[in-house]
N, C-alpha and C positions, 0 to 999 in steps of 0.2 A: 504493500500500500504506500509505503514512504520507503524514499530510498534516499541515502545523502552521503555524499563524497570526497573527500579533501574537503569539508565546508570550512571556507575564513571568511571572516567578516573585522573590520574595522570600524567603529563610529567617526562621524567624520570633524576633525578637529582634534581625536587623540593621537600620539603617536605609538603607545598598544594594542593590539588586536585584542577582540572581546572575544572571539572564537580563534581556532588555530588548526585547521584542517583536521576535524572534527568526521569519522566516520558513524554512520548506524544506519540500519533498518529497521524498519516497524511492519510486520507483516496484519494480514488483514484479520480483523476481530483479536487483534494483541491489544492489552493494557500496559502501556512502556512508559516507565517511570526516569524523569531526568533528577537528579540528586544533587544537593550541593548547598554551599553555602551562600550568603547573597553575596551579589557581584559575580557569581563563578561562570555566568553566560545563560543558564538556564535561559530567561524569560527572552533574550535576543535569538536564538535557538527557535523558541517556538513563533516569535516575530517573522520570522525568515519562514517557515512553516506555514504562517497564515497569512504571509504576501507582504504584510506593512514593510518591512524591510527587505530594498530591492538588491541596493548596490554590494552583491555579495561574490565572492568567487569562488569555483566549486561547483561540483553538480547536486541541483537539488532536485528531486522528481517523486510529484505526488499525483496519487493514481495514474502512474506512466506519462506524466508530461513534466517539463522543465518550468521550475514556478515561475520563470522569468516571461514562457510565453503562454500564460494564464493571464483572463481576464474576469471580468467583472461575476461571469456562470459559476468560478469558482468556488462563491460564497452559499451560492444555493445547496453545497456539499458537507461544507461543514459547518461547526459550532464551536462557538467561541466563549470564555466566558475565563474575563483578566482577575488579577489580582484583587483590582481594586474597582466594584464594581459600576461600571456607567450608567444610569439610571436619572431618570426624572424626578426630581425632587418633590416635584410640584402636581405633577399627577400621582394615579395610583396606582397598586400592581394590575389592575386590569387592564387599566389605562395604557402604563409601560406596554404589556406585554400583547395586547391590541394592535400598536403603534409599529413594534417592533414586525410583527408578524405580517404585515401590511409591505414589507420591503421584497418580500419573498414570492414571486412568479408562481410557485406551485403547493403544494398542499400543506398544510401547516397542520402541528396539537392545537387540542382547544385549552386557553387559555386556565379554563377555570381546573380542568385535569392536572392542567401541569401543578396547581397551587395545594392544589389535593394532595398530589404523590409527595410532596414536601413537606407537608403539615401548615401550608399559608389559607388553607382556603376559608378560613375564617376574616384573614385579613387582606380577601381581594380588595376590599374597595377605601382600605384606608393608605393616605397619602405617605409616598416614599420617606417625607423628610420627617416622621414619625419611626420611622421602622428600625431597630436596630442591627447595627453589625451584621449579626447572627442571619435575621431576617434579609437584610439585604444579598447577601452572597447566596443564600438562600433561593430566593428571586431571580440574582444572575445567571444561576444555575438554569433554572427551567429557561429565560430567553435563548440560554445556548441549546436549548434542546425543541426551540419551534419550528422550526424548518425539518424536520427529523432526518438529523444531519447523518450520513456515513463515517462522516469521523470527528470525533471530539478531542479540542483542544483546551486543557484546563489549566488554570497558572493559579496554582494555592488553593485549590478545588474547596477545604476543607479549615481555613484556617477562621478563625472568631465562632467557630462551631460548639454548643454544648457536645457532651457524649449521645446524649440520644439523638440528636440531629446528624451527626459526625455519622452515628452507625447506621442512619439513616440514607445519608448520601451515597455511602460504601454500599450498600444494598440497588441504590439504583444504579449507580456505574457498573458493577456485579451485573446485574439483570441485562443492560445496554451493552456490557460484554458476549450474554449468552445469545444473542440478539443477534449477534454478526456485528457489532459497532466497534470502530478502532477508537482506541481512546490513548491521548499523548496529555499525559500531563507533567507536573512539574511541583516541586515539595520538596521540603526539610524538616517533613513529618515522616520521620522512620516505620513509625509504626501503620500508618496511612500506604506508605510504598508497599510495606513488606505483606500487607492483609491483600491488596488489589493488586499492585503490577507482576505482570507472569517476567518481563524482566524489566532491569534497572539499569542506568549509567549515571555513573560516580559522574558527575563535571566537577571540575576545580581548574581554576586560571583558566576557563576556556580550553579547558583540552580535559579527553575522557581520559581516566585515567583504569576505567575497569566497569566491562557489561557485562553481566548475565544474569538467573534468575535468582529471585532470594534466596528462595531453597535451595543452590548449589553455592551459594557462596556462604552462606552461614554451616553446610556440610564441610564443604571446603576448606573453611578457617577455623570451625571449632574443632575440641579437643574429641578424640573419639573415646569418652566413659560418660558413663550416667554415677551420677551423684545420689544417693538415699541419706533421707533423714528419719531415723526413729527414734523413739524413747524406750530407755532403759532405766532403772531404777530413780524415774522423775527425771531425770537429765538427757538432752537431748546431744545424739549424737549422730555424726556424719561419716560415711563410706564412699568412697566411689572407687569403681571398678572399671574394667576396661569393657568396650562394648564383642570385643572377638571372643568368640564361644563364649558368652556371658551364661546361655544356659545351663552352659555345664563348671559354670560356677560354683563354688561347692560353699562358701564363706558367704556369697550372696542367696543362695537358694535358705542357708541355714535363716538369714537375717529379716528373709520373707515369710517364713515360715514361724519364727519365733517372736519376733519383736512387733512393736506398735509400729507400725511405718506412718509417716505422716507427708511426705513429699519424696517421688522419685523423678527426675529430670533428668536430658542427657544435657552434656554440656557444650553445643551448638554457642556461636556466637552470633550476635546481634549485628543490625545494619550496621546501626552508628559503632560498633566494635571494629567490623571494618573497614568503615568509610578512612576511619582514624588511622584505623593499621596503614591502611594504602595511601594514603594520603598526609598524614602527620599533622592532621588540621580538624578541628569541630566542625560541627555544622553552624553555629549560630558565633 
């Protein structure tokens, strides 16, 4: 679905590059997570992706064409939906999401569905500049989903979200995955990548520095034992053993058999464990 190649890009009047011959693919109905901390290119990345940003070099090719010789059709494809969300203040989410809808040549969601599947549909008809944070990203969300885009582009998809909303939104990107829909977004929520994208890439200073999917890189980098915690005489105590012929552990089988177990885990490492390892750098 996305294909991208040596991509560089420079803004103009720096003299660093924001990207630096930048490879990946995103194949079709993939959830491809870009990583990073701010500044690292991320949201110029998906700029170039969604056309705002022309003067780039490099091949960039979405749904088999070069985005340089894409026009105006190519919005009726996908869906958008920034960081920081663009919305009328002064009308309401019907209003927004009416207005919005109205740009789009061919068949659209109905508005008041989309306010539904988000939990807004109590608050179609009151005015933007009431709504908060939560609410608004909330909102931005469903605009990028009225054209029922083939592929979705998200920049912080999830951030000023309570947890019920968070799990919320993960539940419909989930469903628009099983759907056939591509979805490209972009986060320095670990936990957000690692639940939704089938793979990930590290950016930092505009250059990847490592793609694949959570689940092999968190096999990859962690240790291979699982850790048990049980109680014995009121005191709680820890084990870990190695995960090769675990079953025919003899010291573990005893400890499951005898003891209160209260947590077993293997010991897998987390994004941000390796974001860090490979990079030497936080997310935030």
């Amino acid at each position: 679905m996305i294909e991208v190649e040596k991509l560089h890009f420079t803004y103009p009047g720096n003299s660093e590059p924001t990207l630096k011959d930048i490879n990946f693919t995103i194949a079709e109905g993939e959830i491809f997570g870009f990583l990073g901390p701010n500044g690292a290119g991320k949201s110029t990345a998906q700029k170039i992706l969604i056309g705002i940003l022309k003067k780039y070099s490099g091949r960039v090719q979405v749904m088999n064409h070069e985005m340089r010789d894409l026009n105006s059709s190519y919005y009726e494809s996908i869906g958008v939906a920034f960081e920081f969300p663009n919305l009328y203040s002064k009308f309401t989410a019907l209003e927004n999401l009416d207005f919005f809808r109205k740009l789009y040549s061919g068949e659209t969601e109905k508005p008041e569905e989309l306010l539904a599947m988000v939990g807004l549909e109590k608050d179609g008809n009151t005015r933007i500049a009431e709504y908060s944070k939560g609410m608004k990203m909330r909102l931005n969300f469903c605009r990028s989903l009225l054209n029922k885009p083939d592929i979705l582009f998200l920049d912080e998809p999830t951030s000023g979200l309570d947890p019920v909303n968070l799990r919320r939104i993960i539940e419909i990107i989930t469903n628009l995955k099983d759907a056939g829909k591509t979805v490209c977004l972009t986060t320095h929520d670990m936990h957000v990548a690692d639940t939704l994208c089938d793979r990930v890439a590290f950016l930092v200073d505009g250059e990847i520095a490592l793609i694949d999917s959570p689940r092999q890189l968190k096999l990859h980098n962690g240790k291979q034992r699982v850790r048990v915690e049980f109680r014995e005489n009121e005191s709680l105590n820890t084990r870990e053993f190695r995960l090769d012929n675990l079953g025919k552990d003899a010291e573990f089988i005893r400890i499951l058999n005898e003891k209160n177990i209260e947590t077993i885990h293997t010991q897998e490492a987390s994004l941000e464990d390796i974001f860090i390892k490979t990079t030497g750098r936080r997310l935030l």
